[in-house]
C-alpha positions as CSV (number, residue, x, y, z in Angstrom):
1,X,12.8,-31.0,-114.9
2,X,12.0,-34.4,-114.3
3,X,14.8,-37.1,-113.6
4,X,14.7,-40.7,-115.0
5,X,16.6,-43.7,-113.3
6,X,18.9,-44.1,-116.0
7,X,19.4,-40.4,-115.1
8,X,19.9,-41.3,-112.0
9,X,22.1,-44.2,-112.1
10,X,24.6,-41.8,-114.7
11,X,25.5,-39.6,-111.9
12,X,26.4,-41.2,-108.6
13,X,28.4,-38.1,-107.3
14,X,25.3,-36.6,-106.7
15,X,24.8,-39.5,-103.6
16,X,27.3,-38.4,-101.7
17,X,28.8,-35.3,-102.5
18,X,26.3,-33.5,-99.7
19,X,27.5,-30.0,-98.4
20,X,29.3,-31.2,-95.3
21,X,31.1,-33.8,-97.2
22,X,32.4,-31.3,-99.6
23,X,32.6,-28.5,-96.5
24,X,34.8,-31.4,-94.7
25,X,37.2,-32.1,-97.9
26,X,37.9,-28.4,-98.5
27,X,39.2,-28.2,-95.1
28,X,41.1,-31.1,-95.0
29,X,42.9,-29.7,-98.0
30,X,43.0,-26.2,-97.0
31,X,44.8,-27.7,-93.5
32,X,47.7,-29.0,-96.0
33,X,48.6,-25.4,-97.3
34,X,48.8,-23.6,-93.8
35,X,50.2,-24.7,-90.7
36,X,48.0,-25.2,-88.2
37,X,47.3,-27.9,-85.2
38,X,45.8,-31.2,-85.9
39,X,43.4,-30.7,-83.2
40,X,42.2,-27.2,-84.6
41,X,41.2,-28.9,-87.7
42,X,39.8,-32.1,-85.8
43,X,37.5,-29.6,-84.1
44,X,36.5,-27.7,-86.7
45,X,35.2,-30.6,-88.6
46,X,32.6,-31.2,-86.3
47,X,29.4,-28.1,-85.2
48,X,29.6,-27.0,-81.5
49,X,25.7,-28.2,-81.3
50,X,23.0,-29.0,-83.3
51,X,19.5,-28.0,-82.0
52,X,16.4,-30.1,-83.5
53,X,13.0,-28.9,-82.3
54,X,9.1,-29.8,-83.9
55,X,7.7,-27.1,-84.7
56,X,3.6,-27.5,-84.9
57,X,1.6,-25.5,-87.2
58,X,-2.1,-25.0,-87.6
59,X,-3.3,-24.6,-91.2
60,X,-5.9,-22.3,-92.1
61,X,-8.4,-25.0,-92.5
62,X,-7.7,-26.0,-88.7
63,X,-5.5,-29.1,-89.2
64,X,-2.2,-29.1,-87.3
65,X,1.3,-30.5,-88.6
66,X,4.0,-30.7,-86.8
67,X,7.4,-30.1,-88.9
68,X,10.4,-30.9,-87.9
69,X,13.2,-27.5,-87.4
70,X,17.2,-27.1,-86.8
71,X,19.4,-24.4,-85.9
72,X,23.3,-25.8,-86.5
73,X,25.9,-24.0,-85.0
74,X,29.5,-24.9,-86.1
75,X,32.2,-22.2,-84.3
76,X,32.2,-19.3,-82.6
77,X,35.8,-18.9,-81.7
78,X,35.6,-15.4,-83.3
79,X,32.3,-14.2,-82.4
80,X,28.3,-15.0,-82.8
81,X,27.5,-17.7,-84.7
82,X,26.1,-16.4,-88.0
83,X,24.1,-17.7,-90.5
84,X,20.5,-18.3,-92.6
85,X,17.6,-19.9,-92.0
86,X,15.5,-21.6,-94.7
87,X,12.4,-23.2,-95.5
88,X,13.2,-26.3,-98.0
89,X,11.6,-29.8,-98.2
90,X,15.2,-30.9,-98.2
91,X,16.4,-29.3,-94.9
92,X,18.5,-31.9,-92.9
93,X,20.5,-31.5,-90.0
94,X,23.7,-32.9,-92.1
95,X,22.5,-30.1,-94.5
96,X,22.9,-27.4,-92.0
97,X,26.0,-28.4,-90.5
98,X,28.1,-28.5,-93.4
99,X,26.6,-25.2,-94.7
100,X,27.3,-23.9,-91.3
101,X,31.2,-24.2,-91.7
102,X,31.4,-22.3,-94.9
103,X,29.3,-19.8,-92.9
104,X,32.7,-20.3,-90.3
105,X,34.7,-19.8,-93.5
106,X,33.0,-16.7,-95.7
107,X,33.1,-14.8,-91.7
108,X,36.7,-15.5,-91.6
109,X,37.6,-14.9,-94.6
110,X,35.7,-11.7,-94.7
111,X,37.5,-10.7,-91.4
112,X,34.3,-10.5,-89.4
113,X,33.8,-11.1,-86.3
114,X,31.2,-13.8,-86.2
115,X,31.3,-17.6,-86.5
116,X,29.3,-19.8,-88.8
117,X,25.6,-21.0,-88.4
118,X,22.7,-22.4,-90.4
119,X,19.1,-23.5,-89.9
120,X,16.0,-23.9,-91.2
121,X,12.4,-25.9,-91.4
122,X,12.0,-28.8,-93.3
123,X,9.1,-27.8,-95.2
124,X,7.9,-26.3,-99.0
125,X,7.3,-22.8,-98.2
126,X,5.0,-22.6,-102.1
127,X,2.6,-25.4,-100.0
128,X,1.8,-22.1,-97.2
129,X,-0.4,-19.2,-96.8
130,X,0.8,-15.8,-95.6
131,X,-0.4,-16.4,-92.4
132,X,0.8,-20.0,-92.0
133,X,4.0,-18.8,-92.6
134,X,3.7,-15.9,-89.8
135,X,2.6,-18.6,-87.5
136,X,5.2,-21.4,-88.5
137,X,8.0,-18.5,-88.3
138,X,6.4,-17.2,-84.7
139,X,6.3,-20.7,-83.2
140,X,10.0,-21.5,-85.1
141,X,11.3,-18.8,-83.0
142,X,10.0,-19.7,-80.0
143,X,11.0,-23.1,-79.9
144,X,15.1,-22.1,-80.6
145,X,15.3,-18.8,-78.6
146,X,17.2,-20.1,-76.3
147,X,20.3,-20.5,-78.8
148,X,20.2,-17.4,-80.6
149,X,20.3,-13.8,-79.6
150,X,22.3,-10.4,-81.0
151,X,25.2,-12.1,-78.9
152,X,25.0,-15.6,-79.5
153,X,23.5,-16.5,-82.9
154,X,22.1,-14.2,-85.4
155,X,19.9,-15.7,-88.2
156,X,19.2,-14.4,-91.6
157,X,17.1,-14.7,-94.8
158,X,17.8,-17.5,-97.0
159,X,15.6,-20.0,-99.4
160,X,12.6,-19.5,-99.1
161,X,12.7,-17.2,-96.4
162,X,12.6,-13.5,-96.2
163,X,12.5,-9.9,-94.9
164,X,9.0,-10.2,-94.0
165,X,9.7,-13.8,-92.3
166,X,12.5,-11.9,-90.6
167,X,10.2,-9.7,-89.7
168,X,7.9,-11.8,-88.0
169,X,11.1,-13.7,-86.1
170,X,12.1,-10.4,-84.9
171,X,9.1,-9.7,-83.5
172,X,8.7,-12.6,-81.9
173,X,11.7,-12.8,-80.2
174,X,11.4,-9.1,-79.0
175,X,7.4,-10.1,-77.9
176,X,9.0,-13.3,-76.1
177,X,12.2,-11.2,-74.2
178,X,9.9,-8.1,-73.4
179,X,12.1,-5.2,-75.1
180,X,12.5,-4.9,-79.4
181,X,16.0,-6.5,-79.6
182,X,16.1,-5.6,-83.9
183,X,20.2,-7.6,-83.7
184,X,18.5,-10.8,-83.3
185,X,17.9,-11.2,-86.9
186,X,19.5,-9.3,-89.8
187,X,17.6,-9.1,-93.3
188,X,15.0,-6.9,-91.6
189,X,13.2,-4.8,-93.6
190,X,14.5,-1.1,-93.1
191,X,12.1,0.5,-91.2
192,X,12.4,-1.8,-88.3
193,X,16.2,-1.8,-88.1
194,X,17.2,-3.6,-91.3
195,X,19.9,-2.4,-93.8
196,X,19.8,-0.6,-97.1
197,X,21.3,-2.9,-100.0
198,X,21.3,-6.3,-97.7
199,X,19.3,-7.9,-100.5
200,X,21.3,-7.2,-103.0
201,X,24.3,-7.4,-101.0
202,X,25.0,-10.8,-102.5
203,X,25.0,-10.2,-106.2
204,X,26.8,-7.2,-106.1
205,X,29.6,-8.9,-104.4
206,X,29.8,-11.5,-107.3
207,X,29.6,-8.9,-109.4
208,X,33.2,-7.0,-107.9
209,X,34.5,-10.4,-107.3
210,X,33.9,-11.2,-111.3
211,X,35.1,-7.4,-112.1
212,X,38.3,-8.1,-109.9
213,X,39.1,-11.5,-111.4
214,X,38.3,-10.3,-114.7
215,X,41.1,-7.7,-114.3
216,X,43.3,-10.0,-112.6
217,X,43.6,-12.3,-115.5
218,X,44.6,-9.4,-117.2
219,X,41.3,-8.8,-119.7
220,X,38.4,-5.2,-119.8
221,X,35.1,-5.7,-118.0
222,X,33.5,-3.7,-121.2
223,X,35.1,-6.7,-123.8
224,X,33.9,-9.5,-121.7
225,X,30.9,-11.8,-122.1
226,X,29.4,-13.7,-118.9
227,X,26.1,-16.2,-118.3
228,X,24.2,-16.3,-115.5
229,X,22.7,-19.5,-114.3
230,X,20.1,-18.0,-112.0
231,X,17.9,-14.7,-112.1
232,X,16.9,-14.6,-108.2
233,X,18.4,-12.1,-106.0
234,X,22.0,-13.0,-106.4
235,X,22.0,-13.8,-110.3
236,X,19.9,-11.1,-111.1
237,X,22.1,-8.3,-109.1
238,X,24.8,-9.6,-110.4
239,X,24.3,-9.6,-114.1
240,X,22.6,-6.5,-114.1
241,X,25.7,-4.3,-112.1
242,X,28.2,-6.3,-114.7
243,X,26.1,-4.9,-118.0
244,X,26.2,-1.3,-116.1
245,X,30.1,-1.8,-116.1
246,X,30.2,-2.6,-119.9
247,X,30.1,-6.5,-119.5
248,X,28.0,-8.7,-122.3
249,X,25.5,-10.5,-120.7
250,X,24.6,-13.3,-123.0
251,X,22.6,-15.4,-120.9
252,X,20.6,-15.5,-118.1
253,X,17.8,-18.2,-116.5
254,X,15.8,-19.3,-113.9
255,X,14.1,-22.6,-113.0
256,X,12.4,-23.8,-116.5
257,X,15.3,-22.1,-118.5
258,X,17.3,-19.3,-120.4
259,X,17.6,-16.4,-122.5
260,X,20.4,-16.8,-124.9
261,X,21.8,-13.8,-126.9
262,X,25.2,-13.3,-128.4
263,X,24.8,-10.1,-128.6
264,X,23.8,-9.1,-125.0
265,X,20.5,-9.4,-123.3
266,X,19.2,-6.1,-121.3
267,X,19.2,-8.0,-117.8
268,X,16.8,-4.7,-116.4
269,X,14.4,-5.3,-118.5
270,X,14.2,-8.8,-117.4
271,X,11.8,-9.4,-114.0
272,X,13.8,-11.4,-111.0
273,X,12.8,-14.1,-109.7
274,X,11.5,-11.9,-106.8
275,X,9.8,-9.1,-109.3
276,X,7.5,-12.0,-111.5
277,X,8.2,-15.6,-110.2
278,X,9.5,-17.5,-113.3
279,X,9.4,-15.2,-115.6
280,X,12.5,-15.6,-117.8
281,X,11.2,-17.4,-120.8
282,X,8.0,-15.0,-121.1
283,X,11.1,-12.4,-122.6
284,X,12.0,-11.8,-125.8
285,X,15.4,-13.7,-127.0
286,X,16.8,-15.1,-130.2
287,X,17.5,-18.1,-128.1
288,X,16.0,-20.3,-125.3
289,X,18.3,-22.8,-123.9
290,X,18.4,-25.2,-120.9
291,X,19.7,-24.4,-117.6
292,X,22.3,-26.9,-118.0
293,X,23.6,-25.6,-121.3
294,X,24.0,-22.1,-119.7
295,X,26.7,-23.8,-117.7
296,X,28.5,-24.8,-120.9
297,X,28.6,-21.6,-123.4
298,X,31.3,-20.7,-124.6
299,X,31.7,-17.7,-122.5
300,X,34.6,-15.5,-120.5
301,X,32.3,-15.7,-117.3
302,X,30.3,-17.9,-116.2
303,X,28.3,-17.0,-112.7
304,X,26.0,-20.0,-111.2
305,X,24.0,-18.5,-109.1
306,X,21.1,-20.8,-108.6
307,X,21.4,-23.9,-106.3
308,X,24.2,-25.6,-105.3
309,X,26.2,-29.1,-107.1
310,X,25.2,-28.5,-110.6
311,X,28.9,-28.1,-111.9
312,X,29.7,-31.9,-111.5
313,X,32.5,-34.6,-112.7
314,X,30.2,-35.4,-115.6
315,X,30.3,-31.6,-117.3
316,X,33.1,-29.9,-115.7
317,X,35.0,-31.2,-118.9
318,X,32.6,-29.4,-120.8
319,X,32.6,-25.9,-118.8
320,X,33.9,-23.9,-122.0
321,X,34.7,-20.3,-119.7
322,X,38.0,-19.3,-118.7
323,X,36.6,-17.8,-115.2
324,X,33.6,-19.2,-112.5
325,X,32.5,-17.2,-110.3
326,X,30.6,-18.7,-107.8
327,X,27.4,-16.7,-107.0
328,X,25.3,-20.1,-105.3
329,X,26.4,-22.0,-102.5
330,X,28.3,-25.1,-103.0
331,X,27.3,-24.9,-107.0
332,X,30.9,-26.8,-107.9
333,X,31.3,-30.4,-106.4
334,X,34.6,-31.7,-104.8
335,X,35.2,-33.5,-108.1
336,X,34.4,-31.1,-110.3
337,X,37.0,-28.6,-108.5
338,X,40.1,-30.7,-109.4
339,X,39.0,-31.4,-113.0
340,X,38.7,-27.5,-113.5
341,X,42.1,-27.2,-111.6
342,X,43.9,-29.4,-114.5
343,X,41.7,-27.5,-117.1
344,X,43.4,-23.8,-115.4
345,X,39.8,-22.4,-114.9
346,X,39.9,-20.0,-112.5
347,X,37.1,-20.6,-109.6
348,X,36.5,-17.7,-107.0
349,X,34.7,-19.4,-104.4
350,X,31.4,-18.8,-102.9
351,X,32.7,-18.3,-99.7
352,X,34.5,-15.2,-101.1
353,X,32.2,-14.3,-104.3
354,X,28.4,-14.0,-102.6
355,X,30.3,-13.0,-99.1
356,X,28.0,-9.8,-99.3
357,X,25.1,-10.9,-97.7
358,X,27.5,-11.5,-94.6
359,X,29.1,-9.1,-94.7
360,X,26.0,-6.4,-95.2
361,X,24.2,-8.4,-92.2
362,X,27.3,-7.5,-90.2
363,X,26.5,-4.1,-91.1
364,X,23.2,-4.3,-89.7
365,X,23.9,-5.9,-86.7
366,X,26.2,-2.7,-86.3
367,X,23.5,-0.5,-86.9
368,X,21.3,-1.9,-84.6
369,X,23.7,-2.0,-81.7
370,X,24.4,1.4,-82.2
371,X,20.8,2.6,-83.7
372,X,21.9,4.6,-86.5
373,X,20.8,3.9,-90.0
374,X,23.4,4.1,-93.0
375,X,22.7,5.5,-96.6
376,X,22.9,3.1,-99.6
377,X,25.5,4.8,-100.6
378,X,27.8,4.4,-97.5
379,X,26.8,0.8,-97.5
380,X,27.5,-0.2,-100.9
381,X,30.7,2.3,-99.9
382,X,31.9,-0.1,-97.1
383,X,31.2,-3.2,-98.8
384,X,33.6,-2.3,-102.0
385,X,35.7,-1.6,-99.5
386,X,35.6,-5.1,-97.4
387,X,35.8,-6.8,-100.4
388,X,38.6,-5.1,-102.0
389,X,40.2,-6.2,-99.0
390,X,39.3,-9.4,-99.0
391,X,40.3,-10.2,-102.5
392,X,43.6,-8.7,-101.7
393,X,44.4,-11.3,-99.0
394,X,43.2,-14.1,-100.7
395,X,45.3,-12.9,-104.1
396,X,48.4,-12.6,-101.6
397,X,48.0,-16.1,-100.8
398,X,47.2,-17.1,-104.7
399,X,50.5,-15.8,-105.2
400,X,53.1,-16.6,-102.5
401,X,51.7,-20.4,-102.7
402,X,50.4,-20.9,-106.0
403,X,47.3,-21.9,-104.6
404,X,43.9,-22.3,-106.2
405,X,41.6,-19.3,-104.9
406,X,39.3,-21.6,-103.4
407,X,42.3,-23.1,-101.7
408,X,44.1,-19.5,-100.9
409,X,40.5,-18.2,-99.6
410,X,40.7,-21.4,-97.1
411,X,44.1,-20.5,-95.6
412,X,42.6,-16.9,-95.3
413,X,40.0,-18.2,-93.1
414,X,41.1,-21.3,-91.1
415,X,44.7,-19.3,-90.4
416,X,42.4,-16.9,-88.7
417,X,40.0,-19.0,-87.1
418,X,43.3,-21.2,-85.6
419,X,44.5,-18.3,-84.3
420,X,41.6,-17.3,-83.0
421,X,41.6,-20.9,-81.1
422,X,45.1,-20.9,-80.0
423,X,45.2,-17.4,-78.4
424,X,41.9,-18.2,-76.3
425,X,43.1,-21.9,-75.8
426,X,40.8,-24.8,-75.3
427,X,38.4,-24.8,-71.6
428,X,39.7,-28.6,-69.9
């Protein structure tokens, strides 16, 4: 959707409130609830490095670009940095560092033992071939092996990006070190050391993280109604394990819009963004809407699960569900947050709700140092399992400190993370 200036000028948030602005304000506040060492927290507001390389491609006609890469690591107190990389127009290194830290956060908070890293090419991955992506991928890791590695940093899929591009980075890597060394990367497809249910890892997280709040407020997943801004990976897993517990799925969308039915949509029978690239509107509904009136139906649940800042200070008056469960990173703006605090809405934070990816990654990278494949079924086993226990610590802290659960998921993580610091001390 296009944006006019007077579009433009009506929403100024959108100027500032970048991910590491709003990854920097979270701490600050979650510092406030626990007690912890001002110079923890001054560290942790700033990445242990940064790496910025050019990364030169030649296009199948024979012309040769040269795009410009990062790879930010923020902590890794508690183990390998660990984190996605992507291919965006709108990568930045700013970007990458403050996406980084909530990778520091979801690890934590998840009890893992990594740290938190991000990275990515600055480039539109529609505007590539198959091949020039092999190559860009190939020559991207190349140019930042020398920070990542099964014990240092370990990259993943994320926008834009792949199993197949993690694939090809694998491979590299292993070409470039002279042994196959499959922990580099996780996301891999399976037959070269990747894990069963790592790309849907991510919805169905949301999903138990919507089931658990659901229950904790009280209400039956079967008599509840949810919308789903978002039918890629995460939306689409999500809404779909939700209608197989009984939920109403009323909406659902992707870029140029949504299915709207009171009466429940069958979210199977509608292809993912993966299975037919924008294909949501060629279904049959009662109703299309837009994408930004998914976010204010008059729903029990709503999951965005698209991009991030698109619950803002100029709708979160009109978010009309009693529960958000955040399925995208970053979807809910600083400002937003507080107006939906004084509103009572519950928010389960990203950090805590799409935590799945992580955590299944962490799976893999267990698998591969050990090189033995799990089943589905003991992965999607162990993942209830970590988040069950996640939700229980982050609950515990909802209810000894009446905190938010964004706010009670950040003491989770940064009282583990200071610990972390204060038991190994700080090098002179």
């Amino acid at each position: 959707m296009s944006t006019t200036p007077t579009q433009q000028e009506a929403e100024p948030e959108e100027q500032y409130d970048s991910a590491l602005v709003t990854a920097r304000r979270q701490l600050e506040r979650a510092a406030t609830h626990v007690d912890v060492d001002e110079g923890v927290i001054e560290r942790l507001k700033h990445p242990t490095k940064v790496q910025q390389v050019s990364v030169p491609l030649e296009r199948d006609d024979g012309e040769v670009e040269v795009f410009t890469g990062y790879r930010a690591q923020h902590d890794d107190v508690r183990g390998p940095y660990k984190g996605g990389l992507r291919y965006h127009p709108e990568v930045t290194a700013e970007e990458c560092t403050g996406l980084s830290m909530w990778m520091t956060w979801k690890c934590a908070v998840m009890d893992l033992p990594f740290g938190g890293g991000k990275g990515g090419i600055a480039i539109d991955p529609k505007s590539l071939s198959a091949d020039e992506t092999e190559r860009l991928t190939r020559r991207f890791a190349e140019e930042i092996r020398d920070v990542v590695g099964p014990t240092k940093d370990v990259p993943a899929p994320d926008m834009g990006t792949d199993a197949q591009t993690m694939a090809w980075f694998m491979d590299a890597y292993s070409m470039q070190q002279g042994e196959t060394i499959p922990g580099v990367v996780t996301g891999k497809p399976p037959v070269i050391g990747g894990s069963y249910g790592r790309e849907e890892a991510p919805g169905r997280s949301t999903a138990i993280a919507a089931r658990e709040a659901i229950q904790y407020e009280g209400h039956e997943v079967s008599e509840t109604t949810v919308a789903v801004q978002g039918f890629g990976s995460v939306g689409a897993n999500a809404a779909r394990l939700l209608e197989d517990w009984g939920a109403t799925v009323v909406a659902v969308s992707d870029v140029n819009g949504a299915l709207y039915d009171p009466d429940g949509l069958a979210t199977h029978e509608i292809p993912t963004h993966d299975e037919e690239a924008e294909a949501v509107l060629e279904q049959d509904a009662p109703q299309t809407i837009s994408n930004e009136d998914v976010l204010e139906l008059d729903v029990d649940v709503l999951i965005p699960a698209a991009v991030g800042n698109v619950i803002t200070a100029d709708n979160a008056d009109a978010i009309e569900a009693d529960i958000v469960v955040e399925g995208a990173n970053g979807p809910t703006t600083f400002a937003a947050d507080t107006i939906l605090e004084e509103r009572d809405v519950t928010v389960i934070p990203d950090i805590l709700a799409n935590a799945g990816g992580v955590t299944v990654s962490y799976f893999e990278w267990l698998q591969d140092i050990n090189r033995r494949q799990w089943t589905l079924e003991e992965v999607n086993e162990e993942l209830e399992d970590k988040m069950l226990s996640a939700w229980a610590d982050v609950r515990d802290e909802v209810e000894a400190k009446e905190l938010t659960w964004r706010d009670a998921a950040y003491v989770v993580a940064l009282s583990r993370i200071a610990e972390a610091k204060a038991t190994r001390g700080l090098w002179p």
